[in-house]
C-alpha positions as CSV (number, residue, x, y, z in Angstrom):
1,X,8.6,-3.3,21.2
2,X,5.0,-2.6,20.1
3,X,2.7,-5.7,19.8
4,X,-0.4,-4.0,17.5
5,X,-0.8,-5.4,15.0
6,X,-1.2,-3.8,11.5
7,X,-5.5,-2.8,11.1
8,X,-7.3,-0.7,9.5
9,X,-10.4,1.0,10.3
10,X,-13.8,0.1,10.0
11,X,-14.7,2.2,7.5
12,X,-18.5,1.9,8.8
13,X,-17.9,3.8,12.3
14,X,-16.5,7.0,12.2
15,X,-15.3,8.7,15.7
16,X,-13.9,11.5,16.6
17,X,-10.5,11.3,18.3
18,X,-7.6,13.4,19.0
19,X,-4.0,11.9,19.5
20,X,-3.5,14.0,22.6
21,X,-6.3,14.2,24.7
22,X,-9.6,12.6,25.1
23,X,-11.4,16.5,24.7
24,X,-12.2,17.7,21.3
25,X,-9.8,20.2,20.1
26,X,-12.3,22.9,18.1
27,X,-9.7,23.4,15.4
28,X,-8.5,19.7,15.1
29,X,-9.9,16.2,15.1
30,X,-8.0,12.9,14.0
31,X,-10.2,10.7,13.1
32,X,-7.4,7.6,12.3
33,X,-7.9,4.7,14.6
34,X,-5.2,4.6,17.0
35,X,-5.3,1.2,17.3
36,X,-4.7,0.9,13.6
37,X,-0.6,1.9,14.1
38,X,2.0,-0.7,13.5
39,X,5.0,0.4,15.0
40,X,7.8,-2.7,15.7
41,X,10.7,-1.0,17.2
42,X,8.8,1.7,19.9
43,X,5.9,2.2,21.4
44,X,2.9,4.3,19.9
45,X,3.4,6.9,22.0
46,X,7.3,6.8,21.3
47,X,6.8,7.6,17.7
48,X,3.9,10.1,18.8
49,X,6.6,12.1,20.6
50,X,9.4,11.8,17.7
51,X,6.2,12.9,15.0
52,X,5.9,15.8,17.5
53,X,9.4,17.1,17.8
54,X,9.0,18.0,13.4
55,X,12.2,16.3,13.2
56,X,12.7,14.1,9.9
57,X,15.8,12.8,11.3
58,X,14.0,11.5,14.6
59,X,10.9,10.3,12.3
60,X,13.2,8.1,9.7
61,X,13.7,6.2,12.8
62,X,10.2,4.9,13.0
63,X,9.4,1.2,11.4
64,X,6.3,-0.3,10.5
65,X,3.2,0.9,9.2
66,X,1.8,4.5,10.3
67,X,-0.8,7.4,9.9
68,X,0.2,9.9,12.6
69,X,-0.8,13.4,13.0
70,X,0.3,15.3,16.1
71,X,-0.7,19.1,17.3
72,X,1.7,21.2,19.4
73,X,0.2,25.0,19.3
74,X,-0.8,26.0,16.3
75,X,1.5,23.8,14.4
76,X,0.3,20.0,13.3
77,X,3.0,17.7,12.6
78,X,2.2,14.8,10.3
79,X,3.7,11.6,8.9
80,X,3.0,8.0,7.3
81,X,5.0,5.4,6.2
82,X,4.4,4.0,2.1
83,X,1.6,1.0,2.9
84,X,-1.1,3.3,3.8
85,X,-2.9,6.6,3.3
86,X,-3.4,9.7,5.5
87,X,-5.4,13.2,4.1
88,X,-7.0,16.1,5.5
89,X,-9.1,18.8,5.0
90,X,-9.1,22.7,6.3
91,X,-12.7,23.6,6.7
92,X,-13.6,27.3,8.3
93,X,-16.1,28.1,11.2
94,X,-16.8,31.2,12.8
95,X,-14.1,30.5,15.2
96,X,-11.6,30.1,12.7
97,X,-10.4,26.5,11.1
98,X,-10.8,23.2,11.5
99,X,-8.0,20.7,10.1
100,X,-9.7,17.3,9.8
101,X,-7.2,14.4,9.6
102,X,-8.7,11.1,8.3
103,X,-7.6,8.0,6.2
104,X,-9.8,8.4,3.8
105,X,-12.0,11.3,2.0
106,X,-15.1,10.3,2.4
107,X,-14.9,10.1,6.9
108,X,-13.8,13.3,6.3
109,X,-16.8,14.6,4.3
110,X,-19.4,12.4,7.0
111,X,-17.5,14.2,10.1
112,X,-18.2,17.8,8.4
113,X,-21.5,16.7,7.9
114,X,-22.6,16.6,11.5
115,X,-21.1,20.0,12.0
116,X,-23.2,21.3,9.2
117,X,-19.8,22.1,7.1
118,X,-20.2,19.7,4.3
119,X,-21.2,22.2,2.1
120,X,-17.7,23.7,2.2
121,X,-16.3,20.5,1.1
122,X,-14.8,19.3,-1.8
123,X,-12.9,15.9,-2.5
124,X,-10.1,18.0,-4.6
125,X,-9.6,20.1,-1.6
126,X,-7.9,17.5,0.4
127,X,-4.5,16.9,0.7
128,X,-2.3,13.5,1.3
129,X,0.1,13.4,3.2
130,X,3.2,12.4,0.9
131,X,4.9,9.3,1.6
132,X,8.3,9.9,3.0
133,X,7.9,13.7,4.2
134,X,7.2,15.3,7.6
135,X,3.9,17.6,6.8
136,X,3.9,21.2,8.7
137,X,0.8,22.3,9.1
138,X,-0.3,26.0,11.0
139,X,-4.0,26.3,12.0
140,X,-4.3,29.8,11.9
141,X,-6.8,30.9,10.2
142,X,-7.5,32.5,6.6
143,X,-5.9,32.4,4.0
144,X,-4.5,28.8,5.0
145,X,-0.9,28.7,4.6
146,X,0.8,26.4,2.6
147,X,2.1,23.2,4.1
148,X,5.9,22.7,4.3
149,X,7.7,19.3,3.3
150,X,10.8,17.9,5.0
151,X,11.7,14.7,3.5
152,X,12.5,12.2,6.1
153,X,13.9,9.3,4.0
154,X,16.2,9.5,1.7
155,X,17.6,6.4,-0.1
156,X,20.9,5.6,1.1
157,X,24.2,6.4,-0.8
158,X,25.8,2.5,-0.7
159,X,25.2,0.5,-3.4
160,X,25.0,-3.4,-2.9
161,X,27.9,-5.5,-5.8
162,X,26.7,-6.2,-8.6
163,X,26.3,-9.5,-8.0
164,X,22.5,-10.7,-8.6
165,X,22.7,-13.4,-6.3
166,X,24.2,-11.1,-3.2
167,X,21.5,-8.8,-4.5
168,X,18.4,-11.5,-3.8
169,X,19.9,-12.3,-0.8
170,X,19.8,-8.7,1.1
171,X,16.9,-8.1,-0.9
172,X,14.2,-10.9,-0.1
173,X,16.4,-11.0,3.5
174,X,15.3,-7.9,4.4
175,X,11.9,-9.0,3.2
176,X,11.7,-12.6,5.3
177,X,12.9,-10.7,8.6
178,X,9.6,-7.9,7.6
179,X,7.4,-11.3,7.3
180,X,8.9,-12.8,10.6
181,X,8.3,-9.2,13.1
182,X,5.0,-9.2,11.7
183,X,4.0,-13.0,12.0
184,X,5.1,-12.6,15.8
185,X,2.9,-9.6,16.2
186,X,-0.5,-11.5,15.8
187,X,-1.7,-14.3,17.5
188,X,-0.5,-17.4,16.9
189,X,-3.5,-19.3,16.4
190,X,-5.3,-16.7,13.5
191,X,-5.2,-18.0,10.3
192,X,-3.0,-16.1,7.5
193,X,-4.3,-15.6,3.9
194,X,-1.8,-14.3,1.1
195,X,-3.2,-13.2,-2.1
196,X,-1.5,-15.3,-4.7
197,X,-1.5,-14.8,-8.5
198,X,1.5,-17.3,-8.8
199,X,3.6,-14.1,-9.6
200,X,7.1,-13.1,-8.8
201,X,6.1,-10.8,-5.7
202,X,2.6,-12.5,-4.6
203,X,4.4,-16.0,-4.8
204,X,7.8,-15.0,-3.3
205,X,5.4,-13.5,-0.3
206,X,3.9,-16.8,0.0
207,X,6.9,-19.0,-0.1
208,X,8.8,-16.5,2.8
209,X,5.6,-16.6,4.9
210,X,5.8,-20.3,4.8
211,X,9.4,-20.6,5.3
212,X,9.0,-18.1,8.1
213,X,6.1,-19.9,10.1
214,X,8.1,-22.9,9.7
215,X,11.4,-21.4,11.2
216,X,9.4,-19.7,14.2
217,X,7.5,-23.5,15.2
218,X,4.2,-22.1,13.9
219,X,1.5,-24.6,12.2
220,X,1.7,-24.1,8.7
221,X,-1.6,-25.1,8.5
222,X,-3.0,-21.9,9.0
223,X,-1.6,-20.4,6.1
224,X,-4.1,-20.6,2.6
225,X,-3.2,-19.2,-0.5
226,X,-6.2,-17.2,-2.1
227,X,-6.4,-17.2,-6.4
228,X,-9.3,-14.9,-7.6
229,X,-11.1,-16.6,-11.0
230,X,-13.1,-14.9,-13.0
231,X,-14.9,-16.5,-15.7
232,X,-11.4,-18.4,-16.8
233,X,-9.0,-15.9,-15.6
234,X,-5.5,-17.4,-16.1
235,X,-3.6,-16.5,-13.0
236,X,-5.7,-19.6,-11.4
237,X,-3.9,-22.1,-14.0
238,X,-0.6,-20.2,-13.2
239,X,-1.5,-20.3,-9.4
240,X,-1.9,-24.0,-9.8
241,X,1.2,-24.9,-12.4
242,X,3.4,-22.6,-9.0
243,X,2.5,-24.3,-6.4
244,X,2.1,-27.9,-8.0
245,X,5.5,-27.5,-8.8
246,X,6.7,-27.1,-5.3
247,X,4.2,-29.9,-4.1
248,X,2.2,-27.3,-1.9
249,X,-1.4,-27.4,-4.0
250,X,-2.7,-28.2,-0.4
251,X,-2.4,-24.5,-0.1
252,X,-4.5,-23.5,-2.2
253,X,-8.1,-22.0,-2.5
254,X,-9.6,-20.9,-5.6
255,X,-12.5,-17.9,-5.2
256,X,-14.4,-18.4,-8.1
257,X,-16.7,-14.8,-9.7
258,X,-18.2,-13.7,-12.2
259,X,-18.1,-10.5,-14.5
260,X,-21.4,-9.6,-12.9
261,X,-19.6,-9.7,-9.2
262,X,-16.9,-7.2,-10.4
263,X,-18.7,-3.9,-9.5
264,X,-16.3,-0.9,-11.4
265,X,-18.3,1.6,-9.4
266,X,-18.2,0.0,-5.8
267,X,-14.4,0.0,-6.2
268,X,-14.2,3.9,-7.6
269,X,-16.0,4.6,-4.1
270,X,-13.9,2.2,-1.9
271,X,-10.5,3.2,-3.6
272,X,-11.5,7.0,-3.8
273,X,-9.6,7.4,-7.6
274,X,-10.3,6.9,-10.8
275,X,-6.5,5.9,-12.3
276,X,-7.0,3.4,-14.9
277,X,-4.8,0.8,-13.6
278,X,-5.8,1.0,-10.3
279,X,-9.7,0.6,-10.6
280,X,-8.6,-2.3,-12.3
281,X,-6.2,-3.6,-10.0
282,X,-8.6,-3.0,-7.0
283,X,-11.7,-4.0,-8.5
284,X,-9.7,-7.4,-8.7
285,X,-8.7,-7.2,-5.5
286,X,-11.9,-6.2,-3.7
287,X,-13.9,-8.9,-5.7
288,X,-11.8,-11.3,-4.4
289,X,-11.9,-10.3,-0.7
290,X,-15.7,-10.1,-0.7
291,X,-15.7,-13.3,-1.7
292,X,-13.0,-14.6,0.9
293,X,-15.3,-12.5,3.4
294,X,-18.5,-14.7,2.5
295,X,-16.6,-17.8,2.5
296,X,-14.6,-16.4,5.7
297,X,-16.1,-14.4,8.5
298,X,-13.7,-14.5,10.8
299,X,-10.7,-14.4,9.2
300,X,-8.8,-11.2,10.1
301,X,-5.2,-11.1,8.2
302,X,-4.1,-11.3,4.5
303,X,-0.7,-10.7,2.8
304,X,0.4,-9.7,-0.4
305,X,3.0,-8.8,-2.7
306,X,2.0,-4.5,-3.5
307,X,5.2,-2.8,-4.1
308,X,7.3,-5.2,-5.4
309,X,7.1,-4.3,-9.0
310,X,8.1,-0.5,-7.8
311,X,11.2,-1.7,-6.0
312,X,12.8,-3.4,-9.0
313,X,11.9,-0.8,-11.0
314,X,9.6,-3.7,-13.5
315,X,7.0,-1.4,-14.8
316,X,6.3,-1.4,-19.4
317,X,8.1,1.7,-20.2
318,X,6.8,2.0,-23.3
319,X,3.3,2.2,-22.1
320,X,4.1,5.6,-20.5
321,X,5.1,8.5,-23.2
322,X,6.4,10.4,-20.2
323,X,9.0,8.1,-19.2
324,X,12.4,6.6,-20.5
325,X,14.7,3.9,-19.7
326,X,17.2,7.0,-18.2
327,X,14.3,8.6,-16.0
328,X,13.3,5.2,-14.9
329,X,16.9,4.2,-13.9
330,X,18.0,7.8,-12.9
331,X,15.6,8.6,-10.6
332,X,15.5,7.2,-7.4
333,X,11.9,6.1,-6.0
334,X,10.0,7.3,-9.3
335,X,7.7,4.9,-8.8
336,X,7.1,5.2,-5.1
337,X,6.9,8.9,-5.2
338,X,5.8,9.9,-9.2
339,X,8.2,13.2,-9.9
340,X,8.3,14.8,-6.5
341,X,6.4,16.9,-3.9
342,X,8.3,20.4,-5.6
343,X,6.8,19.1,-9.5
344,X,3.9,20.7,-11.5
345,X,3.2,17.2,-12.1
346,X,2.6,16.1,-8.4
347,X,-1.0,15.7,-7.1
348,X,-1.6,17.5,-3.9
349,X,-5.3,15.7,-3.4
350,X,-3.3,12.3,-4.0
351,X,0.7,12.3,-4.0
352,X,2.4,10.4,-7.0
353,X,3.6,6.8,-7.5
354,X,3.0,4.0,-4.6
355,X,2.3,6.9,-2.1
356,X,-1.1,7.2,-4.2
357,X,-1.7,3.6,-5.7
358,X,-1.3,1.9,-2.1
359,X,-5.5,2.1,-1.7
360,X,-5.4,0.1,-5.0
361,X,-4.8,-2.7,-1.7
362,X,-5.2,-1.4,1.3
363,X,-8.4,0.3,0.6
364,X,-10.6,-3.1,-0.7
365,X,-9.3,-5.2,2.0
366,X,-9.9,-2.5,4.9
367,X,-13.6,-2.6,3.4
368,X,-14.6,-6.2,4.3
369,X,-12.3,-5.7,7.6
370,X,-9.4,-7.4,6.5
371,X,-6.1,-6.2,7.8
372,X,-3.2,-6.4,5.2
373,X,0.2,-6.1,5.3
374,X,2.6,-6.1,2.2
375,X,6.1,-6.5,3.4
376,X,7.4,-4.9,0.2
377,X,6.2,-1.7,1.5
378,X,8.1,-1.7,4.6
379,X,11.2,1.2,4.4
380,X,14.0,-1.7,5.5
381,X,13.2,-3.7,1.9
382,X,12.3,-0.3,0.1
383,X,15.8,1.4,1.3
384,X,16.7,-2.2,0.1
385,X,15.7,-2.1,-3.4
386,X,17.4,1.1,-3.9
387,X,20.8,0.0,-3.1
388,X,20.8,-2.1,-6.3
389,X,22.8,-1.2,-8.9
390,X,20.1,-1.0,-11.5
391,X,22.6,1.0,-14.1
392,X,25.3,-1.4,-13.9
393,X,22.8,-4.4,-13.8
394,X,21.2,-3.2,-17.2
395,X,23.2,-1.6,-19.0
396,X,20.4,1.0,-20.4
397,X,18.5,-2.3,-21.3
398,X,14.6,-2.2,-21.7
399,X,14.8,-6.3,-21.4
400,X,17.7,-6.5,-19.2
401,X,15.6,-3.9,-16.6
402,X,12.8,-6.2,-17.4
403,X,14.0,-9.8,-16.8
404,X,16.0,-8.1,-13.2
405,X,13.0,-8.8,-11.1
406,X,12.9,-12.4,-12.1
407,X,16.2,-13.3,-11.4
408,X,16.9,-10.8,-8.4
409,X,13.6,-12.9,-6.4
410,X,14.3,-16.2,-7.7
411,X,18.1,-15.8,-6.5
412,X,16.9,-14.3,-3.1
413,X,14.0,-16.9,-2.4
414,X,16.7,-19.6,-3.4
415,X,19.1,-18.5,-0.8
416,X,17.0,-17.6,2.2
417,X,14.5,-20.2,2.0
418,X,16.1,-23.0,-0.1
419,X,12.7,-23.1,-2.2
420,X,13.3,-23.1,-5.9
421,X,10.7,-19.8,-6.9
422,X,9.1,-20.4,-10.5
423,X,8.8,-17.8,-12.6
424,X,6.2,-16.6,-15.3
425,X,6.0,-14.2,-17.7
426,X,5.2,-11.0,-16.4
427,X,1.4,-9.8,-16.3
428,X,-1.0,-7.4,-14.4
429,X,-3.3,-9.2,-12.0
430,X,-6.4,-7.7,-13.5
431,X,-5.1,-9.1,-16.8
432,X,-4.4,-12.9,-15.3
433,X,-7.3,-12.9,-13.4
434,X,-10.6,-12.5,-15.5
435,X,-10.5,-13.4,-19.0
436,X,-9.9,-11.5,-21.9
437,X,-13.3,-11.0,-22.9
438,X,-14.1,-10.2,-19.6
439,X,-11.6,-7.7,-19.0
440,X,-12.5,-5.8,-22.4
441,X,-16.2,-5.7,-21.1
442,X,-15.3,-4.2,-17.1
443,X,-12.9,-1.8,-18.2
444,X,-14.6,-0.2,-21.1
445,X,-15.7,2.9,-19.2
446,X,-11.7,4.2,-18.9
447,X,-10.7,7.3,-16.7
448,X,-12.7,10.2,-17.7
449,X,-16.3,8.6,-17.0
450,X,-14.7,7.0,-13.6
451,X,-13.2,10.4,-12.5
452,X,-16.7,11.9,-13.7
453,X,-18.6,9.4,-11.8
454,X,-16.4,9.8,-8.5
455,X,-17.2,13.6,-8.8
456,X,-20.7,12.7,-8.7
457,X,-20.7,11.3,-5.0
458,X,-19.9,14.6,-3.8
459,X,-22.7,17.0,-5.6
């Protein structure tokens, strides 16, 4: 079993690798850190081999968190689970092209630059890698051809009972064995952060981690919970009432900002996007990691709860015009996909769904060095979540869809860990954490003058 732990790269350095060979290929360079891969049931180079073979089958086998990229010929084979991003970039030289293969735009736009290529480059001509799909990809020249999509996960047929405590069981079961694999993976003696709002998924994170360390002999000591305040943001007040309830305040450290620390255009250029709800989410997020950074120099890991609210399905229909109780319930991993890899809707420079809006996190923490791991990402509790029998559950209910998540956690964190979750009304971090005011004031500028503005970083 591979022992790496989940990282990201330091966004700072940027070398050029390939997965194959220590010698620069001239018409391919992966520039994803190797050491980055978090694989927990093979080796590297075992899942390598299987993203090498193009065979979705052999790939659906890999767990954990990857961005891999392998050449064989002409043809580049490339995969990645859900919790993280991989993109690249066809440039032309006089030779012929160059596929560049990166986590994130802007290495690939630095590496062209030494080559002298940059001025080919253009952040909408990337392409992500789709979550859940083995990427063909021939380097042969001009025109490029089109790359080819062979899903390799597809949710599976059997459906759990509908029985909501059953549900919460498998459900946050498959989620504490996640937390456990990867709680054995680092060293024992590193301290573990989790991102708490006092929310269903951040708090029912927290309250597995605990339960987890506990049940392997680890010192729970080293776990903190981490509440972002800004200017009398309520999710510190709700982070309190949670864990004051379950006698575990001693948990708990507040990171205290201000409107002035929140920097809208910092996170545009750290999450590379300009979606409205996640600048806000990950200007949240990355204000409170600086912070944690400046308190905490060392500290390496930090969990959270991303994902959660696409598993259960717990997203404000009516905020969307282009969606409906039927689409929602109908259509499996909607919100971990968007509408699909063969819709006019689907957005070759970022994917759709959770396969775009994981930088929200993993982007702000990977800038201050963190390295993150959301165990509601992983495919065991995704494949999880889908098994519920959302149809039967609701009934075509807005409210029942809506109160599911709520009592689908609480039931689950009851059974596996015996602790008794609360749970609050439902509310966006970047809504809980600053204050109303504040919020109004940050998020003023709204998606056209951020897309405009990302634009700008690349004339």
């Amino acid at each position: 079993m591979s022992q790496n732990p989940i990282g990201q790269t330091d966004n700072t350095t940027v070398k050029s690798q390939t997965t194959s060979s220590t010698t620069p290929i001239n018409d391919y360079v992966n520039l994803v850190d190797p050491s980055s891969q978090w694989i927990t049931n093979m080796s590297v180079e075992e899942a390598q081999a299987l993203i090498r073979s193009g065979d979705p089958k052999a790939v659906e086998s890999i767990q954990g968190s990857y961005a891999l990229a392998e050449k064989v010929g002409q043809t580049v084979w490339l995969a990645r689970s859900l919790s993280r991003p991989l993109r690249y970039f066809m440039a032309k030289q006089e030779a012929g092209p160059l596929l560049v293969i990166a986590e994130r735009i802007d290495e690939i736009y630095e590496y062209l630059k030494t080559l002298g290529l940059h001025e080919q480059f253009n952040p909408v001509y990337t392409r992500m890698v789709p979550a859940h799909y083995v990427v063909r990809l021939d380097v042969v020249g001009c025109p490029d051809p089109n790359p080819q999509y062979d899903r390799y996960y597809t949710p599976s047929e059997a459906k759990l009972p509908v029985d909501i405590e059953e549900i919460g069981r498998a459900y946050v079961g498959a989620m504490a064995n996640e937390v456990s694999t990867w709680l054995q993976s680092i060293d024992e003696k590193e301290p573990v952060g989790v991102l708490l709002s006092g929310g269903i998924d951040s708090g029912s994170v927290f309250l597995v981690t605990l339960h987890e360390m506990l049940k392997l002999g680890m010192t729970p000591t080293r776990l903190k919970a981490f509440t972002l305040n800004v200017e009398g943001g309520s999710d510190s007040q709700q982070t309190r009432e949670f864990l004051e309830r379950l006698d575990m305040s001693m948990y708990l450290e507040e990171i205290e900002a201000t409107v002035e620390d929140v920097d809208i255009h910092e996170t545009i250029r750290v999450i590379e996007d300009y979606k409205q709800r996640d600048v806000e989410a990950a200007s949240m997020v990355l204000t409170l990691v600086k912070k944690i950074r400046e308190r905490y120099p060392e500290w390496n890991w930090l969990l959270d709860g991303d994902g959660g609210d696409e598993n259960l399905r717990s997203y404000p229909i009516e905020e969307n015009p282009e969606l409906t109780i039927r689409s929602v319930l109908n259509n499996h991993l909607l919100y971990h996909e968007g509408w699909g890899v063969d819709k006019i809707k689907h957005s070759l420079t970022y994917s759709g769904g959770l396969s775009r809006g994981v930088v929200r996190t993993h982007a702000p923490l990977a800038s201050y060095q963190f390295r993150g791991f959301s165990p509601y990402t992983m495919p065991t509790v995704v494949d999880m979540a889908e098994r519920i029998p959302f149809i039967e559950l609701t009934q075509w209910s807005h409210e029942a869809l809506y109160a599911l998540k709520g009592q689908v956690v609480h039931a689950g964190v009851k059974a596996i860990t015996g602790y008794d979750l609360p749970v609050f009304p439902k509310r966006r971090m970047q809504e809980g954490a600053v204050s109303k005011k504040g919020y109004e004031e940050l998020f003023k500028g709204g998606e056209l003058a951020w897309r405009q503005y990302f634009t700008s970083l690349y004339l």
